[in-house]
N, C-alpha and C positions, 0 to 999 in steps of 0.2 A: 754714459750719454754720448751722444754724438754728434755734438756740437760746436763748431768752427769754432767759434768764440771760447768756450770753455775750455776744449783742448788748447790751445793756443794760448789763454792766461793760466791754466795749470802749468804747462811746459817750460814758459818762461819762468816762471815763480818759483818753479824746482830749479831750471836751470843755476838759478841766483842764487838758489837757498835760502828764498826767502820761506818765510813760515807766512800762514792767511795774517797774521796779526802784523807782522813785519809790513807788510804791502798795503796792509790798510794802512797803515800808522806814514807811510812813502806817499801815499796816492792822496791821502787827506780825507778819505772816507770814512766808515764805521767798519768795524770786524762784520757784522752782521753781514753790511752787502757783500761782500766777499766771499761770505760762505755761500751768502744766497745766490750769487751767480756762479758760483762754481759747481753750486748743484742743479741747476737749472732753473731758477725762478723765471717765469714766462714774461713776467710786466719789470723790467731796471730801468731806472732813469738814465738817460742815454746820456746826460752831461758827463754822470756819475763813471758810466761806463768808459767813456773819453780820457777821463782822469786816469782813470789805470791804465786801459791802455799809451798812455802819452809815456807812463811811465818805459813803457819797449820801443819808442819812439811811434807809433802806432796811433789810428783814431778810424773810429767807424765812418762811415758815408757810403750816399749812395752808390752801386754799382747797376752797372745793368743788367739785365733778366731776365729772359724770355721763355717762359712754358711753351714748351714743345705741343704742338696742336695736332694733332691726328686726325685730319680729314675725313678719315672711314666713319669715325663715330658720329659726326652731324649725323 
Protein backbone atom coordinates (compact mmCIF):
# COMPACT_ATOMS: atom_id res chain seq x y z
CA UNK A 1 0.00 0.00 0.00
CA UNK A 2 0.98 3.32 -0.43
CA UNK A 3 0.31 5.14 2.14
CA UNK A 4 2.26 8.00 4.02
CA UNK A 5 0.90 7.04 7.21
CA UNK A 6 1.45 3.41 7.10
CA UNK A 7 4.84 3.50 5.62
CA UNK A 8 5.91 5.71 8.13
CA UNK A 9 4.54 3.77 11.27
CA UNK A 10 5.85 0.39 9.65
CA UNK A 11 9.38 1.91 9.32
CA UNK A 12 9.49 3.34 12.63
CA UNK A 13 8.19 0.05 14.29
CA UNK A 14 10.90 -2.07 12.49
CA UNK A 15 13.32 0.54 13.03
CA UNK A 16 12.79 0.01 17.03
CA UNK A 17 12.07 -3.55 16.72
CA UNK A 18 9.26 -3.19 17.84
CA UNK A 19 6.71 -6.22 16.97
CA UNK A 20 2.57 -4.82 16.21
CA UNK A 21 1.95 -6.07 19.93
CA UNK A 22 4.99 -4.27 21.41
CA UNK A 23 3.55 -0.83 20.03
CA UNK A 24 0.19 -1.37 20.93
CA UNK A 25 0.92 -2.41 24.30
CA UNK A 26 3.57 1.45 24.19
CA UNK A 27 0.87 3.59 22.51
CA UNK A 28 -2.11 2.24 24.79
CA UNK A 29 -4.14 0.91 22.11
CA UNK A 30 -5.55 -2.61 20.99
CA UNK A 31 -3.23 -5.03 18.77
CA UNK A 32 -6.29 -4.99 16.49
CA UNK A 33 -5.92 -1.17 15.61
CA UNK A 34 -2.50 -1.62 14.71
CA UNK A 35 -2.94 -4.31 12.54
CA UNK A 36 -5.76 -2.50 11.12
CA UNK A 37 -3.97 0.43 10.16
CA UNK A 38 -1.13 -0.92 8.99
CA UNK A 39 -3.22 -2.65 6.59
CA UNK A 40 -5.06 0.03 5.56
CA UNK A 41 -8.24 0.41 7.19
CA UNK A 42 -9.99 3.60 5.66
CA UNK A 43 -12.15 4.82 8.90
CA UNK A 44 -9.14 5.03 12.50
CA UNK A 45 -10.04 7.20 15.10
CA UNK A 46 -7.66 9.99 14.76
CA UNK A 47 -7.15 10.27 18.60
CA UNK A 48 -6.09 6.68 18.48
CA UNK A 49 -3.83 7.43 15.53
CA UNK A 50 -2.09 10.42 17.59
CA UNK A 51 -1.26 7.99 20.27
CA UNK A 52 0.97 6.08 18.17
CA UNK A 53 2.30 8.40 16.31
CA UNK A 54 3.25 10.77 19.63
CA UNK A 55 5.03 7.57 20.32
CA UNK A 56 8.00 8.87 17.13
CA UNK A 57 7.37 12.19 18.47
CA UNK A 58 4.84 12.75 15.60
CA UNK A 59 0.89 13.74 15.40
CA UNK A 60 -1.44 14.29 12.49
CA UNK A 61 -2.86 17.91 11.56
CA UNK A 62 -3.93 19.86 9.14
CA UNK A 63 -1.71 20.70 6.19
CA UNK A 64 -2.42 22.36 3.29
CA UNK A 65 -3.64 21.31 -0.14
CA UNK A 66 -4.30 22.33 -3.20
CA UNK A 67 -5.58 20.12 -6.33
CA UNK A 68 -4.14 21.35 -9.20
CA UNK A 69 -6.99 22.74 -11.54
CA UNK A 70 -6.67 22.41 -15.23
CA UNK A 71 -8.31 25.32 -16.88
CA UNK A 72 -8.56 23.46 -20.38
CA UNK A 73 -11.27 21.06 -18.85
CA UNK A 74 -14.03 23.67 -17.62
Amino acid sequence: MNNPLIQFIKARRRTLGLTQKDLADRAGVGLRFIRDMEQGKTSLRLDKVNQVLLLFGHRMEPVAYRLEVNDETR
